[in-house]
C-alpha positions in Angstrom: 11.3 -9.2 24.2 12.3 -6.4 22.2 10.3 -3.9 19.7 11.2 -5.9 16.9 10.1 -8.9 18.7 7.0 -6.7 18.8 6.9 -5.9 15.5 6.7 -9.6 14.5 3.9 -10.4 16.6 2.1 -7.7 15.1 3.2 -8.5 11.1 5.1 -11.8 10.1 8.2 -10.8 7.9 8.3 -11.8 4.4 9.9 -15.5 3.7 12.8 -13.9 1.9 12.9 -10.1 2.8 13.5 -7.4 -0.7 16.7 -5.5 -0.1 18.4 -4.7 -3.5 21.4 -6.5 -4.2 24.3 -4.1 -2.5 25.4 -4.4 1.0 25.0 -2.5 4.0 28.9 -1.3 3.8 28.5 -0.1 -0.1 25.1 2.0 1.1 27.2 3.6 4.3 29.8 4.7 1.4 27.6 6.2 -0.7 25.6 8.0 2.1 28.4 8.6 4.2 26.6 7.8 7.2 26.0 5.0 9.6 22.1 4.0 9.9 20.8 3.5 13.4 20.7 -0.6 13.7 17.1 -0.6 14.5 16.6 0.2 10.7 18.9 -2.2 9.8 18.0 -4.9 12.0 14.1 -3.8 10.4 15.1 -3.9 7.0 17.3 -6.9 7.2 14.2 -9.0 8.5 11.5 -7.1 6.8 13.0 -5.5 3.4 10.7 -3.0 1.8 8.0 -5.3 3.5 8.2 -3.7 6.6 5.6 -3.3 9.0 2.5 -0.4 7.9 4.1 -1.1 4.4 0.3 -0.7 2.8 0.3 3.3 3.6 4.5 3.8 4.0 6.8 2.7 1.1 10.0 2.2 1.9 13.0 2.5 -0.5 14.7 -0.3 -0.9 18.2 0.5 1.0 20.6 -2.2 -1.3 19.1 -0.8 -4.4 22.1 1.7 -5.2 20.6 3.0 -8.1 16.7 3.6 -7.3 16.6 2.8 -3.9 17.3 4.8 -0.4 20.0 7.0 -1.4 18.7 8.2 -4.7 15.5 8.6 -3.4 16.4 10.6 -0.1 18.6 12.4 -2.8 15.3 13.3 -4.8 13.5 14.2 -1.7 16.5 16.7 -0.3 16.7 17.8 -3.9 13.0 18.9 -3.6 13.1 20.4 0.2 16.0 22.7 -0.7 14.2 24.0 -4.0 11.3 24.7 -1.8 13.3 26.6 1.0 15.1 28.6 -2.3 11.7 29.8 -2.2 10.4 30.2 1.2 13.7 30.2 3.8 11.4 31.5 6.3 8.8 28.9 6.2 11.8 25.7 5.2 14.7 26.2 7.7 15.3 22.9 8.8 18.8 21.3 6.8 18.5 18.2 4.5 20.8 15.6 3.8 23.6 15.3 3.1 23.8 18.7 4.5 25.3 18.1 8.1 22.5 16.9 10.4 20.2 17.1 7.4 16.7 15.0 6.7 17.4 11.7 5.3 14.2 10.2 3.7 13.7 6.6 3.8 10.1 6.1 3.2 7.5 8.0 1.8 3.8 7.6 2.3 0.8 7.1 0.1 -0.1 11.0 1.0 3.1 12.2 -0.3 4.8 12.4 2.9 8.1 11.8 4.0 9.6 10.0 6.8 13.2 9.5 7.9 16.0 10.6 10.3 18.0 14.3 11.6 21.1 12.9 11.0 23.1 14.8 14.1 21.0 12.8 16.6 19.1 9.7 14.4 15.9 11.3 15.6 12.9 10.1 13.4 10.9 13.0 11.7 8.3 12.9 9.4 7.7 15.7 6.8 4.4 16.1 5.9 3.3 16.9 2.4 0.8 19.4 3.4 3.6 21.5 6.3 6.2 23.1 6.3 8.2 22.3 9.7 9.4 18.6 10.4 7.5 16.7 12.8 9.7 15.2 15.3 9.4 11.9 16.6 10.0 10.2 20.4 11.5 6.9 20.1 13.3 4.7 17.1 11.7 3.4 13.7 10.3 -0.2 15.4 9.2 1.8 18.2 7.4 4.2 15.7 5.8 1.5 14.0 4.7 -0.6 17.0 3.0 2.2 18.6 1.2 3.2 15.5 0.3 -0.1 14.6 -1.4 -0.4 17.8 -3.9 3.0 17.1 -1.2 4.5 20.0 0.3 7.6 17.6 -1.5 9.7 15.3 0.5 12.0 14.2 0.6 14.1 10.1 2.0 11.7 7.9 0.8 8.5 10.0 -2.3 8.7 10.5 -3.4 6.1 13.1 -6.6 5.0 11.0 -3.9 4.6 8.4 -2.2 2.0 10.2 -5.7 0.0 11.0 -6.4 0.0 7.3 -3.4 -1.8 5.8 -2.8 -4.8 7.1 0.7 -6.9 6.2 2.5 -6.4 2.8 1.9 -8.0 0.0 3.9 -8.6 -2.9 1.9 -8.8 -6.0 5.3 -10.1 -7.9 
């Protein structure tokens, strides 16, 4: 069994899983990256449905328009206005500066969650701080363990992750 396995014994994926209507070469292009395959593999059986989807919403990574890459766009866009203001208090780099944040989902609070893209490790950027808050482990990893009540960390909050239960689509 693996931590997706996991992930589906925790939350059944959706019946037919809300990507955007790109593919997962045209989103590389754009970003100019590689995403780790956990993420994909999540997304591809998940979509914006994805486990803890209640408190974290994820942008929709075929959606070349409004989805991931505009949206981690936005959320660079806002860090590096910040850290025009405060470099001593915003040093870390943002995409698609190299090894920069990349934002996939954001939560209900505001917060920001994605990837350092030098070494794919998972960081969440809470609304309320200034410094990234590094994560151990990948995405399904992440969400198993705070599905379970086993992380609370600023920006998932384990009571967070007992509150919502699975996704669901009110379309």
């Amino acid at each position: 069994m693996n931590d997706l396995d996991d992930l589906i014994d925790l939350v059944a994926p959706p019946t037919a899983p809300e990507l955007g209507s790109a593919d997962w070469a045209a989103l590389t292009a754009t970003l100019k990256l590689t995403l780790p395959a956990d993420y994909v593999r999540l997304m591809t059986t998940y979509g914006i449905a994805a486990p803890g989807a209640g408190w974290l919403e994820y942008y929709r990574p075929l959606d070349l328009r409004e989805g991931l890459a505009e949206r981690a766009l936005d959320v660079s866009d806002t860090y590096r206005y910040l850290r025009s203001l405060y470099p001593e208090d915003l040093p870390e780099a943002v995409w698609p500066e190299p090894g920069g944040f990349l934002a996939f989902a954001s939560t209900r609070d505001a917060d920001n969650l994605g990837w350092l893209t030098d070494t794919w490790q998972l960081a969440v950027w809470p609304r309320r701080d200034d410094a990234l808050i590094r994560l151990p482990g990948t995405l399904t990893e992440t969400l198993r363990d705070w599905l379970k009540g086993d992380l609370d960390v600023p920006g998932l909050p384990a009571a967070e992750a007992a509150a919502f239960g699975p996704f669901r689509s009110l379309l």
